[in-house]
Every structure is written in structure tokens, then in C-alpha cells.
Residue, then its C-alpha position, 0 to 999 in steps of 0.5 A: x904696223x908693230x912687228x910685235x905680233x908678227x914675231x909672236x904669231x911665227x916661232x923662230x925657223x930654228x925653234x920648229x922640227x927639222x921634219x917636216x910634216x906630212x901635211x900643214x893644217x891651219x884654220x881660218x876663223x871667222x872675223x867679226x867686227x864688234x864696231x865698225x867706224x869710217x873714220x874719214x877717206x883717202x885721197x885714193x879712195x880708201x876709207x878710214x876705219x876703226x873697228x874692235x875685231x875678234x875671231x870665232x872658231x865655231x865656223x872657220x876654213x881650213x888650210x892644208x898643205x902638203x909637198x907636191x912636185x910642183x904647185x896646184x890648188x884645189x877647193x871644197x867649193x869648186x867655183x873658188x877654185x881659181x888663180x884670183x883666189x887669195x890663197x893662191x895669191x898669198x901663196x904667190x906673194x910669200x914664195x916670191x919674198x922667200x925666194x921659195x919654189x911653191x913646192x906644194x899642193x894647197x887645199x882650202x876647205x870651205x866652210x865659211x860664206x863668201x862676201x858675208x862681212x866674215x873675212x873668209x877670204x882674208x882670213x884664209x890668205x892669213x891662214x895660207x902665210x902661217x901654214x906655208x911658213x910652217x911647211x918651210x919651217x921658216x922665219x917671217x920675211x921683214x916685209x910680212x906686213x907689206x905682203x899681208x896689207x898688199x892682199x887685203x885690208x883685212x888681211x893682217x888683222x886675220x893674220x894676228x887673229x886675236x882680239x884687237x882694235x883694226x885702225x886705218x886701212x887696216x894697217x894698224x893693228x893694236x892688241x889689247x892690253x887685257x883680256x875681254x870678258x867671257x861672251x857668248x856669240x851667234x853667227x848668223x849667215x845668210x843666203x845672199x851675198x852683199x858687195x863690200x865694195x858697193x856697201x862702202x860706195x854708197x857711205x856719206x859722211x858723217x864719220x865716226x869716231x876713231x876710237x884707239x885701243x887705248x880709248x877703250x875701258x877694261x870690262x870686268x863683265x859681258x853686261x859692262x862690254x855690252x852696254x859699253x858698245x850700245x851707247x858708243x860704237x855702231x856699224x857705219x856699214x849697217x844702215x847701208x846695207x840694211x838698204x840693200x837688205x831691207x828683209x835683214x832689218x826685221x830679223x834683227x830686230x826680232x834678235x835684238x834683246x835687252x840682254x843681247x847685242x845684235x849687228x851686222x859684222x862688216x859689211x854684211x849680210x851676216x849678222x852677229x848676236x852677242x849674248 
């Protein structure tokens, strides 16, 4: 993975005030999978992927920090409140790279859906790496990308948090070289949750392809990008989930409009309406 982005999401320990702040905030913003192709698997048991992922703030988490005598955690959604949670995780994963007490109370407050194809869950470990670096004031450690890739697949594309194409197991991470065209977007959670796991177990060949950043055309315009995604890219996760979900497939279609795009984001249940 290019380090590239990892510099230009951290500022140099030197450049930030050598007072700390009171309390780090940090939002965590919705992933969304625009496309979303399994590209082929692992010896291991991992699949291969290629996605055109973007971020939405119109629902997201927020972490805060602030100094304490020793580490706690605490959630807005009492049943995350655990030590599995990823934000304690990567609170963990980060202070041991540093050789940093987690000299911290950290709070996750929990507005986006659990197991609903948003990455909330990656993206709040992303958004705990930037806060604590902040609270620290200092650099990104040299095995960032490890670090971030160890917690989730998802994880160093939430960290990046821009819109970009997502290659491998999620390792790959290639900005786009322009600016997507203004669009509007729905999220539309739902009630229940879908297993990313059981999702991926039920996939079987065949693939799809394995489209690069370099592949994709530069929209001038939603119409184009719109039209450009219809007749080449899918969700390979969609038809399976749909399976899993059959009461999904009617309200989608219903959503689906000659002027809209409407598809699961990851594995689902929450679908998304581009417009």
C-alpha cells in the first residue's frame, strides 16, 4: 500500500500545537461501496475485491477523547460497550506500535447501524487511529498500514476516507486522480442486521472483474457516472443477500428509477439510492 496517504491524512507531530487539547473529536463517516466485485480467492479463504468506495457524513459516529489516569471506554449503545469493540482494539493496536500508555477515556457515539454493509465499525478503528494521534500529538508509526489492515479489511479504506477504488483484500488503496461529479445520495438503513461473513460464504464463482483506478473514465456529469455504473459494475454480494433478505428486493425496486442508482453497500441489509 502507498504511503502516500497515510502522510497526507496525518500532519507532522511538529506542525500540531504543543497544547493539547481538552478533548480529540473525530467523525467516522458512512462507507459506501458504489461497486463491489469479488475478484477471486485466497488460498487462506480471502476474498478478492474491487470496489469504488466513497464516504458520507450525513450519518456517521464520533469519537472522542479526552485524558484520563488510566484507559476506559464507554458507548452510547451500551451492548458495544466491550473489550472486542474495534475502537478498543485499535486504541490497543496503536499504543503498542507507539510505545504510548493509553493514557485516555475514549467515547464512541453510536449513530451508524451495526452489520449494515457501512463499515461503521471499520470506520470508527480508522477514526480512533486519527483522534489518538492528535491526542498524542504525534507521527504515524512506519507500520500504520499494518496496523490498520490487522483490525479489518475495511479498515484502511475508512482511514483514507475519500473517494477511491478499494483493490485486494483491502490493502490497495488508489486515489482517484479527479474529482467525482456532484450527486446526491440516500441511505437507507434497515432493522436487521446481515453477516458480512455469511454473505461472502454463500459467494460462488463467477468473478467480476477487477477494475483498477486507472480503468475508470473521468465523469463530467451524475448522468455519465450513473450510466457509466449500470452497465459495468454490480454488488457480487447483492443477489446473495437479496436471498437472505428477500423482503429487500421489492423496496429496492420500487426505489430504482430511470434517474437513480439503487444498490446494497457492502454486504448489506442497507441499500443506498444515487440520484
Amino acid at each position: 500500500m502507498s504511503k502516500d496517504w497515510i502522510t497526507q491524512n496525518n500532519p507532522p507531530a511538529s506542525l500540531i500545537s504543543e497544547h493539547r487539547p481538552v478533548t480529540t473529536e473525530i467523525i467516522a463517516p458512512a462507507k459506501i461501496n458504489l461497486f463491489l466485485h469479488v475478484t477471486g480467492k485466497k488460498e487462506n479463504g480471502y476474498h478478492l475485491l474491487s470496489s469504488l468506495v466513497v464516504f458520507s457524513d450525513s450519518i456517521h459516529d464520533i469519537i472522542r477523547i479526552k485524558e484520563a489516569d488510566s484507559f476506559s471506554f464507554t458507548c452510547s449503545n451500551a451492548h458495544l460497550e466491550t473489550n472486542d469493540n474495534l475502537v478498543v482494539k485499535a486504541a490497543y493496536a496503536l499504543g503498542n506500535a507507539l510505545n504510548k500508555e493509553l493514557n485516555c477515556h475514549i467515547h464512541l457515539e453510536k449513530n451508524l447501524p451495526t452489520a449494515a454493509g457501512l463499515g461503521g465499525g471499520s470506520s470508527d478503528a480508522a477514526a480512533t487511529i486519527k483522534a489518538l494521534l492528535q491526542f498524542w500529538q504525534v507521527d504515524a508509526p512506519k507500520n500504520l498500514d499494518n496496523i490498520l489492515l490487522s483490525l479489518g479489511a475495511d479498515v484502511p479504506v475508512c482511514y483514507y476516507a475519500k473517494p477511491c477504488i478499494m483493490r485486494g483484500i483491502g490493502e490497495i488503496i488508489e486515489p482517484l486522480s479527479y474529482s467525482l461529479p456532484d450527486f446526491d445520495i440516500e441511505i437507507m438503513p434497515q432493522n436487521t442486521t446481515l453477516s458480512t461473513e455469511a454473505v461472502f460464504k454463500e459467494f460462488k464463482p463467477p468473478y467480476g472483474p477487477d477494475i483498477k483506478a486507472s480503468d475508470l473514465p473521468e465523469w463530467h456529469n451524475k448522468a455519465d457516472m450513473m450510466k457509466w455504473l449500470r452497465q459495468n459494475s454490480r454488488n457480487d454480494l447483492q443477489p446473495i443477500a437479496l436471498t437472505m433478505r428477500p423482503d429487500l428486493k421489492n423496496v429496492i425496486e420500487q426505489r430504482e428509477e430511470n434517474n437513480t442508482l439503487t444498490r446494497l453497500s457492502g454486504s448489506g441489509p442497507t441499500f443506498f439510492v444515487l440520484s
